[in-house]
N, CA, C and O of each residue as an XYZ file, in Angstrom:
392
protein
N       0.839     -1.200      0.000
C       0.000      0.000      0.000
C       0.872      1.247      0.000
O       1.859      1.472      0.701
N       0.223      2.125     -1.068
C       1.326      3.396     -1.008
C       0.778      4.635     -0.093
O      -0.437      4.818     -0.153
N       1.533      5.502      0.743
C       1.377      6.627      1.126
C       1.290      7.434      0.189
O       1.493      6.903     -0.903
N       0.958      9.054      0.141
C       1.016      9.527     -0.866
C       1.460     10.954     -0.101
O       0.870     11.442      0.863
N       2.609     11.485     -0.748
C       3.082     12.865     -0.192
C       2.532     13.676     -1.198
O       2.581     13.720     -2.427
N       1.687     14.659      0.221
C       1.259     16.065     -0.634
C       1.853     17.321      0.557
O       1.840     17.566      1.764
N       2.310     17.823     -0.641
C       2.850     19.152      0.150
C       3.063     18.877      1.483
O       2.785     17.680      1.557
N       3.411     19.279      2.669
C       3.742     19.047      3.671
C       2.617     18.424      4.658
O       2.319     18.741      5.809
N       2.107     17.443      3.812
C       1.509     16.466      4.732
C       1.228     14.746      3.631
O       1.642     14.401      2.524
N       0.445     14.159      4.547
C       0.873     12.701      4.126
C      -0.180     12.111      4.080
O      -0.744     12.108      5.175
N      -1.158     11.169      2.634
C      -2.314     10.646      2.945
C      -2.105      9.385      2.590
O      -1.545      8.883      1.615
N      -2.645      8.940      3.535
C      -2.455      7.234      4.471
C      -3.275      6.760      2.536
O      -3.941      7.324      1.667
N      -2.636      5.424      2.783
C      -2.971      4.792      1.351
C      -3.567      3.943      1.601
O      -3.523      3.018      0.789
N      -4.237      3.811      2.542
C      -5.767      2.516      2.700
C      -6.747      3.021      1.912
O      -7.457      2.544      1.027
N      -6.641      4.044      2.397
C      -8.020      5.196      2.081
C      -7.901      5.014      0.427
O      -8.829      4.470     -0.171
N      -7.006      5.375     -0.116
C      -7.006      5.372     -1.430
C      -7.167      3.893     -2.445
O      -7.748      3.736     -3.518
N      -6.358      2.901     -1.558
C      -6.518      1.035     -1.512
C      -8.180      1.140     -1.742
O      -8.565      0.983     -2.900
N      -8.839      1.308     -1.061
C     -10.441      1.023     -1.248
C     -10.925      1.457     -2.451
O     -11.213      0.605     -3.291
N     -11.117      2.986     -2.773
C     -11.273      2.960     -4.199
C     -10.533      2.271     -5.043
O     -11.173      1.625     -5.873
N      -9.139      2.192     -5.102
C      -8.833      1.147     -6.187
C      -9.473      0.133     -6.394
O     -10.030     -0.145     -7.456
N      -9.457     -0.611     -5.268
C     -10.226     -2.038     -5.435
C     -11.744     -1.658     -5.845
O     -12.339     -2.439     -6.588
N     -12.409     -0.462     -5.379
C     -13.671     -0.462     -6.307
C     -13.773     -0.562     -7.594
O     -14.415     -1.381     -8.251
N     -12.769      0.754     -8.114
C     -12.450      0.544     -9.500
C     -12.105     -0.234    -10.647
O     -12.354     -0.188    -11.852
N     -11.319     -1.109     -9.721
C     -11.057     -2.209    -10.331
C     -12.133     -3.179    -11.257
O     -12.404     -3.307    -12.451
N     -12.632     -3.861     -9.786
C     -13.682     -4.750     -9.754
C     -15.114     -4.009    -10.335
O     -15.904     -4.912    -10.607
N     -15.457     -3.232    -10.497
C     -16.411     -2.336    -11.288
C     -15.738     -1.793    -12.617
O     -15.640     -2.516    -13.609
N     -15.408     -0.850    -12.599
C     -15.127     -0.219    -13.945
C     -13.522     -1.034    -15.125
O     -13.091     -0.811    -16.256
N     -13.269     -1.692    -14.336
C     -11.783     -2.074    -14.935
C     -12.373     -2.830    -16.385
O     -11.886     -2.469    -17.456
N     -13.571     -4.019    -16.350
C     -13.677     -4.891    -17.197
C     -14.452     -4.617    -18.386
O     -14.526     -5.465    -19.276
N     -15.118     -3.341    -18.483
C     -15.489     -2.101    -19.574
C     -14.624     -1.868    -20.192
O     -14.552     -2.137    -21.391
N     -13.519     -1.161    -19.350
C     -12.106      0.039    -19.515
C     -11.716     -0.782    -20.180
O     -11.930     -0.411    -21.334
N     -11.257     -1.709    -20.181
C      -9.623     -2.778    -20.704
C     -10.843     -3.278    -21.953
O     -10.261     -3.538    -23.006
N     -12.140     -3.433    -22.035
C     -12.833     -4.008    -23.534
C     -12.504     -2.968    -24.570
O     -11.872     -3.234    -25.592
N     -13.000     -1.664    -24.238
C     -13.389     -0.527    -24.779
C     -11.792      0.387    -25.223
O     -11.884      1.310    -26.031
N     -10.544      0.063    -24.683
C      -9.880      0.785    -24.584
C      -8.441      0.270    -24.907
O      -7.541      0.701    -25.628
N      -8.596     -1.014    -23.950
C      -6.883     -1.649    -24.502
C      -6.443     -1.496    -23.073
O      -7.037     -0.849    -22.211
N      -5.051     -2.341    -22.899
C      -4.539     -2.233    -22.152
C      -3.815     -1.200    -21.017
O      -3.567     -1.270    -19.813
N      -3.577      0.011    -22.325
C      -2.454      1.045    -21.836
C      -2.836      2.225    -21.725
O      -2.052      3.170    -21.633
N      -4.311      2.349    -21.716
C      -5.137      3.492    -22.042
C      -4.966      4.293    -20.777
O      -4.844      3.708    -19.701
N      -4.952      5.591    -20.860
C      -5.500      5.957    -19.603
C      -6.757      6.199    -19.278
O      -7.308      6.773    -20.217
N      -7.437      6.037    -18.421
C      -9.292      6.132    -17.619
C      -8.818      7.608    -17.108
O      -7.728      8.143    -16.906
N     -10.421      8.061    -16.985
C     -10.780      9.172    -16.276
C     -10.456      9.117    -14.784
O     -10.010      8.152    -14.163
N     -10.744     10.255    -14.355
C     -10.494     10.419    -12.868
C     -11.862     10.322    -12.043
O     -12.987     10.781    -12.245
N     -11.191      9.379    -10.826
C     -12.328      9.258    -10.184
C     -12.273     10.306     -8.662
O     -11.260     10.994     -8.531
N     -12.794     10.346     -8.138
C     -12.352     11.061     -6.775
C     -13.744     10.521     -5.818
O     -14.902     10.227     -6.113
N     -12.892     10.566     -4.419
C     -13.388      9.460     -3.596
C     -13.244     11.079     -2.430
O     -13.175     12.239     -2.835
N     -13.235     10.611     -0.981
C     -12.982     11.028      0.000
C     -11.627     10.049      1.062
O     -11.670      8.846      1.317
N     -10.731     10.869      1.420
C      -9.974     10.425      2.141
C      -9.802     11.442      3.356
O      -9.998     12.654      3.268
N      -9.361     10.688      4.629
C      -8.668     11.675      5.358
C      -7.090     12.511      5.015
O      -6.121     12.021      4.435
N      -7.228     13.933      5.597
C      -5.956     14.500      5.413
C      -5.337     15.119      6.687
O      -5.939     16.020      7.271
N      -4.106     14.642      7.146
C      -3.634     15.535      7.917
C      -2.181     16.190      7.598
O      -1.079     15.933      7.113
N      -3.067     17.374      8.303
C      -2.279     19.100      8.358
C      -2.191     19.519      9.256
O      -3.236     19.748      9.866
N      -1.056     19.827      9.799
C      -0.780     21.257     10.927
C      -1.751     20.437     12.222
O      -2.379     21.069     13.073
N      -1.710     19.140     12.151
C      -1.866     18.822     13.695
C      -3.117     18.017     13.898
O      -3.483     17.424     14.912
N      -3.896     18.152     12.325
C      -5.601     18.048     12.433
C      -5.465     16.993     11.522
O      -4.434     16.602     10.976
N      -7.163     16.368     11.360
C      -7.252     15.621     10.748
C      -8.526     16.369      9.473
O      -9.445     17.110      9.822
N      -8.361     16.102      8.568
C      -9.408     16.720      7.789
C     -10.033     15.543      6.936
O      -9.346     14.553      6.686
N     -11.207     15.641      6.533
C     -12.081     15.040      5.136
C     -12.223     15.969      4.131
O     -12.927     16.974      4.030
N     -10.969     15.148      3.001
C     -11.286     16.017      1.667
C     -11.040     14.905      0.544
O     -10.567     13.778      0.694
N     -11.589     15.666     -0.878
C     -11.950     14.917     -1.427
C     -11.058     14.773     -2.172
O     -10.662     15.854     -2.607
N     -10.245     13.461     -2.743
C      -9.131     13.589     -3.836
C      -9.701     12.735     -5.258
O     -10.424     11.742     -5.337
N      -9.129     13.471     -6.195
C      -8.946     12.901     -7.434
C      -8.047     11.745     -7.398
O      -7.230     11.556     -6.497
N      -8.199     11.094     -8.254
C      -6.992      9.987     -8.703
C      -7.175      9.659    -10.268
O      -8.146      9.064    -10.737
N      -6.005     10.182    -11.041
C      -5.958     10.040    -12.639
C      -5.575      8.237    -12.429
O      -4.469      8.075    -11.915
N      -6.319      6.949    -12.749
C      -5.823      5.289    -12.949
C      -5.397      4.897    -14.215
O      -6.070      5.208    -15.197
N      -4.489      4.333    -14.310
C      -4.279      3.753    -15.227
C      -4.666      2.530    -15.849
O      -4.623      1.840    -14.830
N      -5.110      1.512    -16.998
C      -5.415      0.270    -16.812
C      -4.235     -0.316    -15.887
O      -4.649     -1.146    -15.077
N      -3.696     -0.217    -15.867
C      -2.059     -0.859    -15.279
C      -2.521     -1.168    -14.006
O      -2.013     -2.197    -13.561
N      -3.255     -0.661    -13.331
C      -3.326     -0.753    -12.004
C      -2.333      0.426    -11.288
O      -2.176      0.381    -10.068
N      -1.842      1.208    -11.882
C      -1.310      2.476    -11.342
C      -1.820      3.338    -10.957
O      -2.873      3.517    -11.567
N      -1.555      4.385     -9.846
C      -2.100      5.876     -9.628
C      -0.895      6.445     -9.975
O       0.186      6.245     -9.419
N      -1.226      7.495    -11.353
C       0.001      8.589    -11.831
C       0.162      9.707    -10.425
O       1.187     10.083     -9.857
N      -1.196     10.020    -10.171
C      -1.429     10.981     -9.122
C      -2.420     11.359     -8.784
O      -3.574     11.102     -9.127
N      -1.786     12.318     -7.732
C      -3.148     12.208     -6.633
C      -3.689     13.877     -6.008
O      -3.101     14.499     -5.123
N      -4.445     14.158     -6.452
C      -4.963     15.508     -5.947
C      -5.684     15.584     -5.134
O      -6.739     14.951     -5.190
N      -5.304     16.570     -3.841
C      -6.570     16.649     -3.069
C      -6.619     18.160     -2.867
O      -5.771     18.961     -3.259
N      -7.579     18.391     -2.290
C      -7.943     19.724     -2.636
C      -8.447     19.984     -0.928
O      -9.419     19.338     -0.539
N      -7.907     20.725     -0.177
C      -7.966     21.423      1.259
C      -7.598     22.736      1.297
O      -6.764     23.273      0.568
N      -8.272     23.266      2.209
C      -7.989     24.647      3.267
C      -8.282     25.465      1.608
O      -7.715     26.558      1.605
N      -8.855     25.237      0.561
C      -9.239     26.143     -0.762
C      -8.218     25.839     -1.532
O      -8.091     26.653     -2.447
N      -7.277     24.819     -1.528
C      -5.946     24.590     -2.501
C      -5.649     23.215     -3.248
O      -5.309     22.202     -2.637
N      -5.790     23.270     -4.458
C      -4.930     21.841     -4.911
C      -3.851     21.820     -4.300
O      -3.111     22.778     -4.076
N      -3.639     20.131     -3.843
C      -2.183     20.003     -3.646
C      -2.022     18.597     -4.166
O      -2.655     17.562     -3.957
N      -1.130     18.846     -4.799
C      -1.193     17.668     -6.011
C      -0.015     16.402     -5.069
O       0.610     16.674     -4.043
N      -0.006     15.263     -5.692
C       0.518     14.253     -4.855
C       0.758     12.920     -5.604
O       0.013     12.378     -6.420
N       2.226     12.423     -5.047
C       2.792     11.283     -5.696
C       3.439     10.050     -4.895
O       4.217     10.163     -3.948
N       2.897      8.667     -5.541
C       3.169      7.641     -4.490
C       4.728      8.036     -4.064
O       5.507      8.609     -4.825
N       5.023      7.635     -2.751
C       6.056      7.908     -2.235
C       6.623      6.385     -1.271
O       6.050      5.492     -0.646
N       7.835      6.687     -1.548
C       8.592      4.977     -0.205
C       7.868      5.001      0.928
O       6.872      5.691      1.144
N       8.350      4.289      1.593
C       7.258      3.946      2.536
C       7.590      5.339      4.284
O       8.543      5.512      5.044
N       6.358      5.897      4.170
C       6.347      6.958      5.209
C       5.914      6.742      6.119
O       5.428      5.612      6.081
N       5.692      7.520      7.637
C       4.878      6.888      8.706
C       3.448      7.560      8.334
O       3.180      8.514      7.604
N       2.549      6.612      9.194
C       1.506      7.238      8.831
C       0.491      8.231      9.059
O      -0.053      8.061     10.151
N       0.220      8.827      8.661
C      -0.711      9.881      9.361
C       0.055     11.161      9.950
O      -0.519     11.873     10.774
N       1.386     11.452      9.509
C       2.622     12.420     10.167
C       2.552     13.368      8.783
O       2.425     13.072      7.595
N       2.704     14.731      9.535
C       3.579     15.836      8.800
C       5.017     15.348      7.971
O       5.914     14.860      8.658
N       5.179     15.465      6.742
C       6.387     15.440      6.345
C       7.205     16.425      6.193
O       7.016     17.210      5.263
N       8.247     16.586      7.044
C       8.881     18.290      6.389
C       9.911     18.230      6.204
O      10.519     19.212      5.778
């Protein structure tokens, strides 16, 4: 499971694990008829937790999927700001990164 670093904070990759596996198992066996292997799919956006500056927040992120089973990236959008976001090695969880 990947963490995902956004700007100086860190969203736990369970949260994001669940939609995948929705996606998967729902939309994947359309995608890969209609499209091919290497295509890229639309973006879906789910809700995850985010923490910032000490708090925990609910916001909502995008995720551009690939058929591959990849996330290119990951946007979430808090406090009025995109902050765009990329799987990262393995981080602790739920911590400020600075």
């Amino acid at each position: 499971t990947w963490n995902y670093q956004c700007g100086p904070a860190v969203i736990h990759g369970s949260y994001v694990q669940d939609c995948v596996n929705s996606y998967h198992k729902y939309i994947m066996p359309s995608v890969t008829r209609d499209y091919g292997p290497n295509e890229y799919f639309k973006t879906a956006t789910f809700p995850v937790k985010y923490f910032h500056n000490g708090a925990y927040m609910d916001v909502q992120v995008s995720a551009d999927f690939t058929i591959l089973k990849e996330i290119t990236k990951v946007k979430a959008s808090a406090l009025g700001r995109e902050i765009e976001c990329h799987p990262t090695k393995k981080v602790p969880e739920f911590v400020n990164a600075t």
